[in-house]
Backbone as ProteinMPNN parsed JSONL, in Angstrom:
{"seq_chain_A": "XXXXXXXXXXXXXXXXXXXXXXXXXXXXXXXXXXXXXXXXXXXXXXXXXXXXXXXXXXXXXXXXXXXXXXXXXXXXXXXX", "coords_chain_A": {"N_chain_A": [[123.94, 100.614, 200.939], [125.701, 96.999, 200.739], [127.122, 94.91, 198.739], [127.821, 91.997, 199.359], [129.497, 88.948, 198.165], [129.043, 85.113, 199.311], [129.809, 83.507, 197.758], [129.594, 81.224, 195.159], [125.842, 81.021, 194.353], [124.99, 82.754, 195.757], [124.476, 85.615, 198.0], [124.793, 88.515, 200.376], [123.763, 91.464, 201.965], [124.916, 94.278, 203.369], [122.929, 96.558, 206.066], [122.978, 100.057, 205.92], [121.037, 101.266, 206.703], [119.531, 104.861, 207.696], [117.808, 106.83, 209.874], [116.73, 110.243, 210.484], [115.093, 111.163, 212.93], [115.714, 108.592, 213.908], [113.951, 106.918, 214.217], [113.358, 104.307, 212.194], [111.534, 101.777, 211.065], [111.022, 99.633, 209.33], [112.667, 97.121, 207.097], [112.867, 95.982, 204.045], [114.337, 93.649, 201.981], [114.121, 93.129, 198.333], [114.828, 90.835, 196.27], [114.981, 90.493, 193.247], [114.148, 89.013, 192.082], [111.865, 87.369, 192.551], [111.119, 87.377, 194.985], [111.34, 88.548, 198.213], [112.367, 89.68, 201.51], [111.418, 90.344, 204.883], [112.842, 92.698, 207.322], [113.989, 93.847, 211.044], [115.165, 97.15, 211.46], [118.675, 97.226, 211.766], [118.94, 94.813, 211.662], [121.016, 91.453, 211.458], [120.978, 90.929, 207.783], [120.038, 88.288, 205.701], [121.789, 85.344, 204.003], [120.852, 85.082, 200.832], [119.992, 83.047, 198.176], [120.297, 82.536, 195.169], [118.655, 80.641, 192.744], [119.048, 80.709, 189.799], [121.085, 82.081, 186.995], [122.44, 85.109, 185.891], [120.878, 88.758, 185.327], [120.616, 90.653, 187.729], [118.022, 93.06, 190.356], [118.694, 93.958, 192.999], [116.62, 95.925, 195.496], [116.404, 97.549, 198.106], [114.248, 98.65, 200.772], [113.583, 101.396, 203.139], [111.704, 101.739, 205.563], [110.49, 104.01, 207.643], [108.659, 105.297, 210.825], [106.768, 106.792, 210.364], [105.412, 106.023, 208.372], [106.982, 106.852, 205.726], [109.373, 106.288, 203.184], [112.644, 105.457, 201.618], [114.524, 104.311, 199.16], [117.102, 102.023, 197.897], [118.998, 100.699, 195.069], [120.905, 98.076, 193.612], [122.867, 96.422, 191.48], [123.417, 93.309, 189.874], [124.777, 90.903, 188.645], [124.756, 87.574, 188.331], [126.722, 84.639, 188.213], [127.075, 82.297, 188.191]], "CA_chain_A": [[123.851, 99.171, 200.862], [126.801, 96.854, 200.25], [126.361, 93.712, 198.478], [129.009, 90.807, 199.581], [128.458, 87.789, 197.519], [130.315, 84.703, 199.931], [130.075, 82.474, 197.504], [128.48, 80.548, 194.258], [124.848, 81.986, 193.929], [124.49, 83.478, 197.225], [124.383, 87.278, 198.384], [124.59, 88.845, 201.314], [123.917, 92.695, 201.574], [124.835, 95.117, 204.789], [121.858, 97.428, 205.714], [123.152, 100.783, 206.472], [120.149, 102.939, 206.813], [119.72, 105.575, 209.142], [117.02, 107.785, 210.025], [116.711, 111.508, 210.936], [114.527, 110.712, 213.868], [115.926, 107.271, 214.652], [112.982, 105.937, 213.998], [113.071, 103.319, 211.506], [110.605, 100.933, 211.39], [110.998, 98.08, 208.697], [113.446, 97.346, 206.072], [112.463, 95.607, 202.899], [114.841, 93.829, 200.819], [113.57, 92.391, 197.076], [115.927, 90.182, 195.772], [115.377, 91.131, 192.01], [113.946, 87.386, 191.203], [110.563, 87.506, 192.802], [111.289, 87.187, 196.2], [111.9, 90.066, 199.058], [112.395, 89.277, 203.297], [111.417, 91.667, 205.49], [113.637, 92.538, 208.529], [113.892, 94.862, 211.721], [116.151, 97.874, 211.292], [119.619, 96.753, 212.358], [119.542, 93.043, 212.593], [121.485, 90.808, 210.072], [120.546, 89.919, 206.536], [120.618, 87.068, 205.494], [122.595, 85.264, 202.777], [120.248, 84.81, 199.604], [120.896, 82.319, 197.352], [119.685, 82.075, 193.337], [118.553, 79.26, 191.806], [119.43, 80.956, 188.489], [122.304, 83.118, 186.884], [121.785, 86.572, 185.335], [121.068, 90.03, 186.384], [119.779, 90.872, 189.215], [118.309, 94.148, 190.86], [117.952, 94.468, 194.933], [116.303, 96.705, 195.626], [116.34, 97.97, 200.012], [113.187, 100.055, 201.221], [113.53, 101.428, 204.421], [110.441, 102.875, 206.086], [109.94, 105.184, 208.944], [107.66, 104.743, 211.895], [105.631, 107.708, 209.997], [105.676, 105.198, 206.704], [107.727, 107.68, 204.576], [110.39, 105.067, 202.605], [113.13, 105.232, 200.622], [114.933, 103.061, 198.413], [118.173, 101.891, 197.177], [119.156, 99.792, 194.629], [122.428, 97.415, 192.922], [122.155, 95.855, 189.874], [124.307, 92.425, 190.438], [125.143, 89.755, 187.917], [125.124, 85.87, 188.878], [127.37, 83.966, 186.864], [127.43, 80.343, 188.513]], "C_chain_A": [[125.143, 98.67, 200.237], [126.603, 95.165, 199.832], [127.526, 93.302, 198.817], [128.106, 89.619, 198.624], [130.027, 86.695, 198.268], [130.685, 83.68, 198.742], [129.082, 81.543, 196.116], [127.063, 81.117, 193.726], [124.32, 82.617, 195.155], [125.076, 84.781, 197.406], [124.234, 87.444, 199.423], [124.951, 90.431, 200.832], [124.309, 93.228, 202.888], [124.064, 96.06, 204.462], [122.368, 98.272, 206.733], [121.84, 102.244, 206.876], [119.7, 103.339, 208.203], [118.221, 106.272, 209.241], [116.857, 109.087, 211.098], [116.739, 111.6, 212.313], [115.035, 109.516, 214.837], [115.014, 106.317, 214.873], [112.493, 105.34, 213.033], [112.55, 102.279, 211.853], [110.631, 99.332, 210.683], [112.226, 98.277, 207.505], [112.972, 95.987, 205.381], [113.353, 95.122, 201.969], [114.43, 92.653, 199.628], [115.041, 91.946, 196.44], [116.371, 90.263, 194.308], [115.015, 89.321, 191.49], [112.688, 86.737, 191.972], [110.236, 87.289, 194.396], [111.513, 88.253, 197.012], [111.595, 88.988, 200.677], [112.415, 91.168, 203.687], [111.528, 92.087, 206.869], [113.664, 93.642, 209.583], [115.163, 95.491, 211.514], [117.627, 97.649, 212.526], [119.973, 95.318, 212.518], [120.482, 92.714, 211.269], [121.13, 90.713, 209.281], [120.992, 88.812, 206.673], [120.979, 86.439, 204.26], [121.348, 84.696, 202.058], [120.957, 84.023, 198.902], [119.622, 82.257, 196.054], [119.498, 81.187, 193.105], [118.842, 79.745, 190.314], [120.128, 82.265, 188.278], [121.178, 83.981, 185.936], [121.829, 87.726, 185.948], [120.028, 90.528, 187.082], [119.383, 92.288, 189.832], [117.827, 93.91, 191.884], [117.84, 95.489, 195.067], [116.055, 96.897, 197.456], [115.824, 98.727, 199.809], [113.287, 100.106, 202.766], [112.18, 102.191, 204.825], [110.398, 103.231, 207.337], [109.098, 104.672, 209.56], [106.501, 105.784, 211.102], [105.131, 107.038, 208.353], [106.328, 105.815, 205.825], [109.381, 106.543, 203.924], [111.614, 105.444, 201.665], [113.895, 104.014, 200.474], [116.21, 103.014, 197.688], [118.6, 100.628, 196.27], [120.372, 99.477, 193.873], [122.021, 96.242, 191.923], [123.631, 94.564, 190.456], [124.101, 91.447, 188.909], [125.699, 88.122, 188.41], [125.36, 85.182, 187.988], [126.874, 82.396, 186.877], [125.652, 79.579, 188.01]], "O_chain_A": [[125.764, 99.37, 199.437], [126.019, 94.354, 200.551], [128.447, 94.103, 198.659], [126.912, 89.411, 198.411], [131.231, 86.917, 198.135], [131.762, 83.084, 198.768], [127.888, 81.311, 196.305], [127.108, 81.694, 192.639], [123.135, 82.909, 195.317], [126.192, 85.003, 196.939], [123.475, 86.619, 199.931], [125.76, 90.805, 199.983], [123.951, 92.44, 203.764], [124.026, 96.578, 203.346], [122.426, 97.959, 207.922], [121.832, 103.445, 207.147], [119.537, 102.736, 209.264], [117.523, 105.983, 208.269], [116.859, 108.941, 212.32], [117.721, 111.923, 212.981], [114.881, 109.423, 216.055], [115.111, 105.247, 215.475], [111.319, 105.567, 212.74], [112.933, 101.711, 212.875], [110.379, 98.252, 211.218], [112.618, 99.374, 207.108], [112.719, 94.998, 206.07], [113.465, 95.846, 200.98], [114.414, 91.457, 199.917], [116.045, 92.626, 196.225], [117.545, 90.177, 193.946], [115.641, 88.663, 190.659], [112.596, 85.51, 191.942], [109.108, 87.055, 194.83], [112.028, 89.161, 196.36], [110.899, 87.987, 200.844], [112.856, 92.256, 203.318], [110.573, 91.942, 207.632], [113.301, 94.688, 209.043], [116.184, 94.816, 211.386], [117.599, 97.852, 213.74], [120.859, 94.77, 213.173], [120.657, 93.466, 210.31], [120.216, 89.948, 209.59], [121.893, 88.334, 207.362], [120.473, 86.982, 203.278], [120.754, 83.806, 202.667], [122.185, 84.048, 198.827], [118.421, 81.995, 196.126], [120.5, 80.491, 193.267], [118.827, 78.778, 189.553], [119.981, 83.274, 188.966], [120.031, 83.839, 185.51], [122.562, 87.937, 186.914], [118.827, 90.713, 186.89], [120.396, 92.98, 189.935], [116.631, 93.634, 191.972], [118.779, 96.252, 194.843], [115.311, 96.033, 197.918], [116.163, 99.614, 199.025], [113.125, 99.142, 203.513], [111.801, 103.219, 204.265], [110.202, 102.314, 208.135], [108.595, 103.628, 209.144], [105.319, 105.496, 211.288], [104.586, 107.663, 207.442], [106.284, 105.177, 204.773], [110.31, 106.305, 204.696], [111.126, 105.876, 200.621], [113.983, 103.041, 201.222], [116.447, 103.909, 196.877], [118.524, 99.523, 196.808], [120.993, 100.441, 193.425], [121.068, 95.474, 191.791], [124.558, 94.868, 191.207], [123.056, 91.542, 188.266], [126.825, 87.749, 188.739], [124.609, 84.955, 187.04], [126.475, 81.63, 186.001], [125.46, 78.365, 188.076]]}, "name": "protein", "num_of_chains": 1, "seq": "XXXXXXXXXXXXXXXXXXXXXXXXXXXXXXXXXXXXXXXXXXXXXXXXXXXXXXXXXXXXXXXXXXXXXXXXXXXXXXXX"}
């Protein structure tokens, strides 16, 4: 996972996950402020935006067509 931030309190992450099989099924990302979207493997994210500064953890779950998941996470700091 790669966080871009374009701008002010907004985030954008790239979702690189792969699977063995090629069969990924959902990806999961929690924004670390009570919120998560949940997207098909490969499409765009989309830019997040904060309503409040601080630190932040996203956390990305990818899951399998067999549900087996893992998870990656970036600890982020929002200043503005």
């Amino acid at each position: 996972m790669t966080v871009f931030t374009p701008g002010g309190l907004s985030v954008q992450i790239t979702d690189t996950s792969t699977d063995e099989n090629g069969n990924l099924a959902t990806i999961i990302i929690s924004w670390g402020d009570g919120t998560s979207v949940t997207i098909a493997p490969g499409a765009t994210t989309p830019v997040h935006t904060y309503t409040k500064k601080g630190n932040k953890k996203i956390t990305l779950t990818a899951i399998d067509s067999k549900g087996l998941k893992n998870m990656v996470t970036a600890k982020i700091t929002v200043v503005k």
